[in-house]
C-alpha positions in Angstrom: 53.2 100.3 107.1 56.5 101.3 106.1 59.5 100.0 107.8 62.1 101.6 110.0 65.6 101.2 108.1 68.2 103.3 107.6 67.8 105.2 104.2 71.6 105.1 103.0 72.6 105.6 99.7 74.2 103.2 97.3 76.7 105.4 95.8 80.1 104.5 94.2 82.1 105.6 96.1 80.8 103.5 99.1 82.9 100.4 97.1 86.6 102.3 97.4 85.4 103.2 100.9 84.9 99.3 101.8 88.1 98.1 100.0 89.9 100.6 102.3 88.4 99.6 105.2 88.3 95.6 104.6 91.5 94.4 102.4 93.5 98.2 102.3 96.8 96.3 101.8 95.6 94.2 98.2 96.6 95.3 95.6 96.0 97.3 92.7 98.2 96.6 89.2 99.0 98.3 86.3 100.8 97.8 83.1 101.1 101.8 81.9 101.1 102.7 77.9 105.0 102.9 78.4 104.9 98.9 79.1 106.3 100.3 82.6 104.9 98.4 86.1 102.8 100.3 88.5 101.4 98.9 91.8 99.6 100.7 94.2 97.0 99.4 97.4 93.3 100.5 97.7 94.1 102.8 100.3 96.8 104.6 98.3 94.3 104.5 95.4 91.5 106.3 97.5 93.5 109.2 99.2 94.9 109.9 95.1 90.8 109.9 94.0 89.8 112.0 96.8 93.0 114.3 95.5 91.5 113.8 92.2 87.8 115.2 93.3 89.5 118.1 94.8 91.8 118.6 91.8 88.2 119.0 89.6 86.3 121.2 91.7 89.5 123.5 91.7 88.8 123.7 88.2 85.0 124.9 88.2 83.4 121.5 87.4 80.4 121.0 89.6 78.0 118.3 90.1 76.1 116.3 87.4 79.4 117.8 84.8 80.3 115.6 82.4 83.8 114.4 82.5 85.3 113.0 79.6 88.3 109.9 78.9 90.2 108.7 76.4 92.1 105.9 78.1 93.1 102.1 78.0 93.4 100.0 81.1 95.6 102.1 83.8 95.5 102.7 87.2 94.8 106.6 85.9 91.9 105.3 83.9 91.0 103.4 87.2 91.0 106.3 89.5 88.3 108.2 87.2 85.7 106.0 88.2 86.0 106.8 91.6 87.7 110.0 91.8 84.6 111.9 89.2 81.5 109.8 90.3 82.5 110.3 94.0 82.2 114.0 93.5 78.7 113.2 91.5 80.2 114.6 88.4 79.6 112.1 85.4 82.1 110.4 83.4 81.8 109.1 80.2 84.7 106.7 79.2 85.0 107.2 75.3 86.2 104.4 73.3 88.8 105.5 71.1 88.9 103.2 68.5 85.5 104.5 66.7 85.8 107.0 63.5 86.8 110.6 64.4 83.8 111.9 63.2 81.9 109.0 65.2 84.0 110.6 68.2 83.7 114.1 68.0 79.7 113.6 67.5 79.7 111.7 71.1 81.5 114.1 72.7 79.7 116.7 71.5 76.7 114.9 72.4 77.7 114.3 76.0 79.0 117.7 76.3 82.2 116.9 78.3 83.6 119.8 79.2 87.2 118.3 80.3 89.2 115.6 78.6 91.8 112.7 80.4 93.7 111.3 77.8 97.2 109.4 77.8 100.2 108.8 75.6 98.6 106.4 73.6 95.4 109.1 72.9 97.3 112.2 72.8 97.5 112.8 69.0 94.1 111.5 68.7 93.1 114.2 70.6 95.2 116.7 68.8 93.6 115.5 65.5 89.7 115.9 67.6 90.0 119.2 69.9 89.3 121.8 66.8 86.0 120.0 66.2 84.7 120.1 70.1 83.2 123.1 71.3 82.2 121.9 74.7 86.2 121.1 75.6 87.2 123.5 77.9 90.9 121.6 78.6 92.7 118.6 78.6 94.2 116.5 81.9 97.5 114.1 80.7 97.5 111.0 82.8 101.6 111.2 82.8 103.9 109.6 85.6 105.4 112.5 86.9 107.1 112.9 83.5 106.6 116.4 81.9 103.4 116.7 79.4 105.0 116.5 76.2 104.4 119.3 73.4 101.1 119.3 71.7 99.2 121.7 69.5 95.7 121.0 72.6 95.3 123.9 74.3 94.8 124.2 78.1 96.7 120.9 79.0 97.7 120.2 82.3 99.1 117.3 84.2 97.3 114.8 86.2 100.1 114.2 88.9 100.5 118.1 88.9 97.5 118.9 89.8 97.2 116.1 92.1 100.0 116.8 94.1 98.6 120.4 94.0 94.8 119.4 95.5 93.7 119.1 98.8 94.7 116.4 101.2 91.6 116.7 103.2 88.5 116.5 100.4 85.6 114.2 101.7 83.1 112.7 99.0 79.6 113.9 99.3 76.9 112.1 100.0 73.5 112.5 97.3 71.0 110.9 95.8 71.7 107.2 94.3 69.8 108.1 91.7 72.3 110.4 90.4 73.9 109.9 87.1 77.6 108.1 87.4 78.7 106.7 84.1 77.5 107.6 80.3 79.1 104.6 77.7 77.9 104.8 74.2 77.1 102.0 72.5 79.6 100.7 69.6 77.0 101.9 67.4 76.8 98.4 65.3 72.8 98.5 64.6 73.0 102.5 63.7 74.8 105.5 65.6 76.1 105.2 69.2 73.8 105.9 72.1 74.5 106.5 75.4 73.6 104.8 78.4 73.5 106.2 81.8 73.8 104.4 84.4 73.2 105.5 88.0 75.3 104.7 91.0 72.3 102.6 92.3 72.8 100.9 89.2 76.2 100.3 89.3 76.3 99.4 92.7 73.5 96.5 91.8 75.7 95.7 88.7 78.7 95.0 91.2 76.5 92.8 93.6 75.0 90.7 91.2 78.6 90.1 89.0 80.1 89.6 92.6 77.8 86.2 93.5 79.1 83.4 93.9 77.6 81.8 90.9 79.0 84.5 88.5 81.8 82.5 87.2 82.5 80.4 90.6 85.8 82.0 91.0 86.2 82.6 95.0 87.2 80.5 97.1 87.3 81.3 101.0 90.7 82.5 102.2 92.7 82.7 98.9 93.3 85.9 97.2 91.7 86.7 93.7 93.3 88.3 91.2 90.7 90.0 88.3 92.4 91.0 85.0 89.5 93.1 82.6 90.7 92.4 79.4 87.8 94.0 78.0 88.3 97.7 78.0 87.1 99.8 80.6 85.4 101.8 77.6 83.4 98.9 77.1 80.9 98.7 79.7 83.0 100.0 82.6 85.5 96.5 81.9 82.7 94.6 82.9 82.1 96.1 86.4 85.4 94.6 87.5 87.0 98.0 88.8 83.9 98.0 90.9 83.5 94.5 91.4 87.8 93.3 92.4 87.6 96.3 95.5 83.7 95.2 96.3 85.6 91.5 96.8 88.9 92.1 97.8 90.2 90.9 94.8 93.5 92.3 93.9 92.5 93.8 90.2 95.4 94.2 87.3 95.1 95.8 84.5 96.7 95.3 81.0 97.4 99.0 79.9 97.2 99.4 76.2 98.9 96.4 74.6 96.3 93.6 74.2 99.2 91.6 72.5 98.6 87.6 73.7 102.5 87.1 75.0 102.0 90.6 77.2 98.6 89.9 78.3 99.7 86.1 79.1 103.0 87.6 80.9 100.9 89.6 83.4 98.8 86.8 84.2 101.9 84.9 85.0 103.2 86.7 87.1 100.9 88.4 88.6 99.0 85.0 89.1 95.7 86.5 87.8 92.9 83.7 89.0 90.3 85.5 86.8 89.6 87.3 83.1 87.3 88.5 81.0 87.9 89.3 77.5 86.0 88.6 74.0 86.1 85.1 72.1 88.8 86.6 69.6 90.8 87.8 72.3 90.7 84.3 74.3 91.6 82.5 70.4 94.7 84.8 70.4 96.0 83.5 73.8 95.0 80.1 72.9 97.0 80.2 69.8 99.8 81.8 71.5 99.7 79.1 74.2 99.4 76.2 71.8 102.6 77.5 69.6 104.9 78.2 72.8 104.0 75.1 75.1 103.3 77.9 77.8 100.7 77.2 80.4 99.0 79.8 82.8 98.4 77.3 85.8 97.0 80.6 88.2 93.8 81.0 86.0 90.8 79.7 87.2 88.4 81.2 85.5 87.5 82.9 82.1 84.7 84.9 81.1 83.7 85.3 77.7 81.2 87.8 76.8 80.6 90.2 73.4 79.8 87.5 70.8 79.4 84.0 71.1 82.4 81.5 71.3 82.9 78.8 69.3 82.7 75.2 70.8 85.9 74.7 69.9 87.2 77.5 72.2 85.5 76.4 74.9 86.7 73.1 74.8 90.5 74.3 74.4 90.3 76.2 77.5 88.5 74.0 79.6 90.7 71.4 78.5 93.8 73.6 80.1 91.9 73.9 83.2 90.9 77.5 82.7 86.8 77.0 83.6 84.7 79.1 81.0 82.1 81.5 82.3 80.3 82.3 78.7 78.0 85.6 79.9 75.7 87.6 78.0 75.4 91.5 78.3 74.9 94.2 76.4 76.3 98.3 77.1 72.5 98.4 78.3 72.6 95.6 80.5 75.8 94.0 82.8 75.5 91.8 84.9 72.2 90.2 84.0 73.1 86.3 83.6 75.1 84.1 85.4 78.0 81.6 83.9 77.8 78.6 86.0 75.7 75.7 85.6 72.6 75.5 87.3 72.4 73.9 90.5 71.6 69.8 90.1 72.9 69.7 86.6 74.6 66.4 86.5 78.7 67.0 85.5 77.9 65.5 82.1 76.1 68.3 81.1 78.0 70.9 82.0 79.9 71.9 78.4 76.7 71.9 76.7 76.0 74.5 79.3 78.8 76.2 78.5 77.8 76.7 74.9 75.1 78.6 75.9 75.5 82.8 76.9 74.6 81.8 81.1 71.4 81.5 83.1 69.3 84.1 84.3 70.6 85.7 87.4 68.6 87.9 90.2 67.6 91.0 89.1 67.0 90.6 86.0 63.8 89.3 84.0 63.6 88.2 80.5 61.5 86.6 78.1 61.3 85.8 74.4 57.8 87.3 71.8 57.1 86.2 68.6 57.1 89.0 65.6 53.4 90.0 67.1 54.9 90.4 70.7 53.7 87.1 72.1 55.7 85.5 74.9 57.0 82.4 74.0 57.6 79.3 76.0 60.9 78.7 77.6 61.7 75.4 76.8 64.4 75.7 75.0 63.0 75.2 71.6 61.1 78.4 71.6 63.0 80.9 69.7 61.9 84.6 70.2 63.2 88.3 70.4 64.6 88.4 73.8 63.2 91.3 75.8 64.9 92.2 79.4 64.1 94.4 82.6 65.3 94.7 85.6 66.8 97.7 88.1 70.1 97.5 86.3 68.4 97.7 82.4 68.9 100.7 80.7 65.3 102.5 80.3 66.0 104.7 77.8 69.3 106.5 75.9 70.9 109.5 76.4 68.9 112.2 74.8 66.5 110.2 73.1 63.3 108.5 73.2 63.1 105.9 75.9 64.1 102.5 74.5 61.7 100.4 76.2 57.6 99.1 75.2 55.7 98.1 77.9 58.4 98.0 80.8 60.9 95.8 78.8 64.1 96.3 77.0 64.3 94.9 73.2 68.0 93.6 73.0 67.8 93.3 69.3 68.9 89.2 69.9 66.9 85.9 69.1 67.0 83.3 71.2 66.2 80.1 73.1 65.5 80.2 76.9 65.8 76.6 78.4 63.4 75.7 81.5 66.4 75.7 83.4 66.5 80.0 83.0 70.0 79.3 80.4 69.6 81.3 77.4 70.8 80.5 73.9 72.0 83.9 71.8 70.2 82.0 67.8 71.0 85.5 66.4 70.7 89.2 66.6 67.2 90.2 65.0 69.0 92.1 62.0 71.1 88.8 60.7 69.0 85.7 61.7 68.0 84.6 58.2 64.1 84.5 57.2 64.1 81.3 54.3 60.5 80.5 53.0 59.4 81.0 56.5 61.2 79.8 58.6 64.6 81.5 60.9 68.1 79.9 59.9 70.8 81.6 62.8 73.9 83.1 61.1 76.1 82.5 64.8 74.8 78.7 64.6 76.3 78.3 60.6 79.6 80.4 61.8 79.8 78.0 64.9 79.8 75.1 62.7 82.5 76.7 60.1 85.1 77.6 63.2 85.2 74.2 63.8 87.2 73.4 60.6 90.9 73.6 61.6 91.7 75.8 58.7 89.8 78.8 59.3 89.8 82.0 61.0 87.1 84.3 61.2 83.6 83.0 59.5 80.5 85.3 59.0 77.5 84.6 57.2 75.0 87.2 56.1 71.8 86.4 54.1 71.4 87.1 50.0 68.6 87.7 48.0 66.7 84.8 46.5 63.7 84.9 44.0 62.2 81.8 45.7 62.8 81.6 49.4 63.4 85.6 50.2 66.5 84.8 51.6 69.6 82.7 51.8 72.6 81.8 54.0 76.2 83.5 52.4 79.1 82.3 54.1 82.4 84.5 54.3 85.6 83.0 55.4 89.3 83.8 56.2 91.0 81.4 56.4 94.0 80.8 58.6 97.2 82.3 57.4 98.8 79.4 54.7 96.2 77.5 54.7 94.3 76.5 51.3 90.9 75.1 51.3 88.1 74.7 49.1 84.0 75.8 48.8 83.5 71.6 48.8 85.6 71.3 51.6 84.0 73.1 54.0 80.5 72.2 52.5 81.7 68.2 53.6 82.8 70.1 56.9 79.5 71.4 57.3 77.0 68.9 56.1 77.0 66.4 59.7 76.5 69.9 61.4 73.9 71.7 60.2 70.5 70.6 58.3 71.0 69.9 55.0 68.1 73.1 54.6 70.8 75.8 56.2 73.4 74.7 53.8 75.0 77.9 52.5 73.9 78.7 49.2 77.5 80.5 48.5 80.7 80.5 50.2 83.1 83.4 49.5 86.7 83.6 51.0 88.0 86.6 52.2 91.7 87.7 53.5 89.7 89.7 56.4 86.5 90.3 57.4 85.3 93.9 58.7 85.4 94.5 62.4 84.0 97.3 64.6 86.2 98.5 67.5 84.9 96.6 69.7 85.9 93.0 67.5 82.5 92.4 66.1 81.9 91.4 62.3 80.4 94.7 60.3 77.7 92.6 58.7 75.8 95.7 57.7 79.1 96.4 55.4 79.2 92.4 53.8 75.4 92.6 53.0 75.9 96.0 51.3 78.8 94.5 48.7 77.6 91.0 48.7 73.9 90.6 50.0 72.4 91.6 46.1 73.8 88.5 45.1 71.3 86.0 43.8 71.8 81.8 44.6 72.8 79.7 41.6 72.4 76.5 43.9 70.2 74.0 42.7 66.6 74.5 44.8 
């Protein structure tokens, strides 16, 4: 028997038609590449994507084309989301921080045949557009202001041909299915790959980042304010341009300058409740708080996500009042865990919590094997490759092969999962350290190190030994003036690790590094350093 409900679609779209309809009047706020102020409501933000749908059928792009973007956080970048997917043309937001050659092999891939880009990405485009063949033009999110000379060919101006496209276009309705959104992965375990998600997909992503148990940020009657930090390259900013218009939340964006004192002055004044960025990014405000005496009493909440956070960071910003959501995800996965404790969990409690990378939400279903593909307990001793599924799990890449064995997702991390559904991030699979047997976590050793006041950045990779295969390598940099010494931080270390996870060798570095989405290149440390053999006493 089958039942007798209506068979509507869950298409993007559908979100900026809601936001219209429900909270028109919030607010949408942008901090453009010039530095320049723009703020716009939902409703004026729809009527310029529908103009934007029109504006790309006028230019022979039909459905299921792929559209590309180079772009940081704007209110442009913002109206792609809506105003390509409504039209069920795909868009693929391209993070332009990778390597040219990196970037002209994704394009390529994707086969985009128009590019958005802005003034920060113009003369990386310039220095891309001979090598891409499937380029037929490029649209310059200006404000109104005339597209500046360029050696691109076929440029045109978003405003232009705005102002140009009909006033009366009406988004289609199709299958949910449908591809909405291609984002390549940052391509730190081998080349990028792309992951398409559907609007179904989406849609679920924005539900389940939009309970109440996300990062317990909404309370009844008082207006939200969501600032994505992270990059709208980077997993759509962490579904919050779907998830702020889903919630009524007025959503700001921080243009291209990531700088602490501008990303703190928009959440001053634009008394941003909520915000997600990367641990390094949170350090940076933290720093810049602690060395101004500057306070930023409107935020609520923080979510941390991409690596995970040191103790220490989550103490400093729970300690100003900022509560700290610490989520896991992946480009192949958002969405998945929550960042609040557990219902029952006595207050006590609650930072330990915090330390771990959330709880599993709906949705979503995980579970840890052992190298043979057994399941593992979760009782949060357990530790095990962690293996996800779910309706918003990437099954496969663009392209390529499907990704998944037997229905679930290998993430490439090892981890705990506690009986309460929290997971613990040991490792990913690649840098978790295999001494005489037994796993020693890398992220557990760098924890440890971050807590020593002098130092900056820690990453430890494992070394050849003749004995025990392997062995723990500790690089550090430490913080700018600061001396310290290899006994130093083995004191540091010694009442917080076990004794058998002591690093073997501790190098200090002025910088470790760093792919472009402000993770440690490990692969590149293991190449220059890895070959090195222990001299420490057995």
């Amino acid at each position: 028997m089958l039942g007798l409900m209506m068979e509507t679609p869950l298409l993007v779209s559908e979100i900026l038609h809601y936001a219209t309809t429900a909270h028109g009047k919030t607010q949408v706020v942008s901090r453009n590449v010039d530095g320049s102020i723009h703020r716009y409501t939902y409703t004026d933000a729809k009527q310029r994507c529908l103009k934007l749908s029109a504006a790309l059928v006028s230019l022979g792009l039909k459905f299921g084309d792929r559209v590309g973007s180079l772009a940081w956080n704007t209110h442009h970048h913002f109206e792609l989301f809506y105003g390509v997917t409504g039209q069920g043309m795909v868009l693929h937001t391209v993070n332009p921080r990778l390597f040219e050659e990196t970037l002209v092999k994704i394009i390529s891939h994707a086969e985009d045949q128009w590019m958005f880009i802005d003034p920060a990405t113009l003369s990386l485009a310039e220095a891309l557009a001979p090598h891409l063949k499937t380029v037929k033009g490029w649209i310059y999110m200006d404000n109104g202001a005339e597209v500046p000379k360029t050696s691109l060919q076929n440029v045109l101006s978003y405003e232009a041909l705005l102002q140009a496209a009909d006033d009366n276009h009406e988004w289609p309705s199709f299958d949910e299915r449908t591809a909405s959104i291609i984002c390549y992965t940052s391509g730190t375990t081998g080349d990028p790959k792309g992951i398409v998600y559907t609007h179904r997909s989406i849609v679920l992503a924005s539900l389940f980042m939009s309970s109440a148990d996300m990062i317990g940020v909404y309370q009844p009657g008082q207006l939200e304010a969501a600032m994505p930090i992270a990059p709208m390259f980077h997993a759509n900013g962490w579904m919050m341009p779907f998830s702020a218009p889903m919630n009524g939340q007025k959503l700001v964006l921080p243009g291209r300058n990531f700088e602490p004192e501008k990303l703190c002055e928009l959440i001053r004044t634009e008394n941003v409740t909520v915000s997600a960025a990367v641990p390094t990014v949170w350090m940076a405000i933290t720093n810049y708080l602690t060395a101004t005496g500057l306070t930023l009493p409107s935020l609520r909440a923080t979510m941390i996500a991409g690596t995970k956070a040191p103790p220490a960071l989550v103490e400093d910003l729970e300690r100003r009042g900022h509560q700290v959501g610490q989520i896991w995800g992946m480009t192949e996965i958002a969405g998945g865990l929550r960042g609040t404790p557990p219902p029952g969990m006595p207050a006590d409690q609650h930072f330990e919590f915090k330390l771990r990378q959330g709880r599993l939400g709906f949705g979503t279903q995980l579970r840890i094997i052992d190298d043979n593909g057994a399941p593992l307990p979760h009782d949060g001793v357990a530790m095990g490759h962690l293996e996800v599924r779910g309706p918003i799990v990437a099954s496969g890449y663009y392209r390529q092969p499907t990704a998944t064995a037997n229905g679930w997702l290998s993430t490439g991390d090892v981890a705990r999962v506690h009986e309460d559904g929290s997971v613990e991030i040991v490792d990913r699979s690649k840098d978790v350290i295999k001494s005489g047997g037994e796993w020693i976590s890398s992220m557990a050793i760098e924890s440890a190190a971050l807590e020593h006041p002098k130092i900056q950045q820690a990453a430890v990779i494992a070394m050849e030994h003749p004995k025990w295969q392997e062995r723990p390598l500790l690089v550090l940099v430490p913080k700018p003036g600061a001396a310290v010494s290899d006994q130093e931080i083995r004191d540091h270390l010694s009442c917080r690790i076990s004794k058998w996870w002591m690093p073997d060798k501790v190098v200090f570095a002025e910088a470790l590094p760093m792919t472009a989405s402000g993770k440690v290149r490990k692969a590149e440390l293991r190449a220059s350093l890895g070959k090195q053999v222990s001299s420490a006493a057995e």
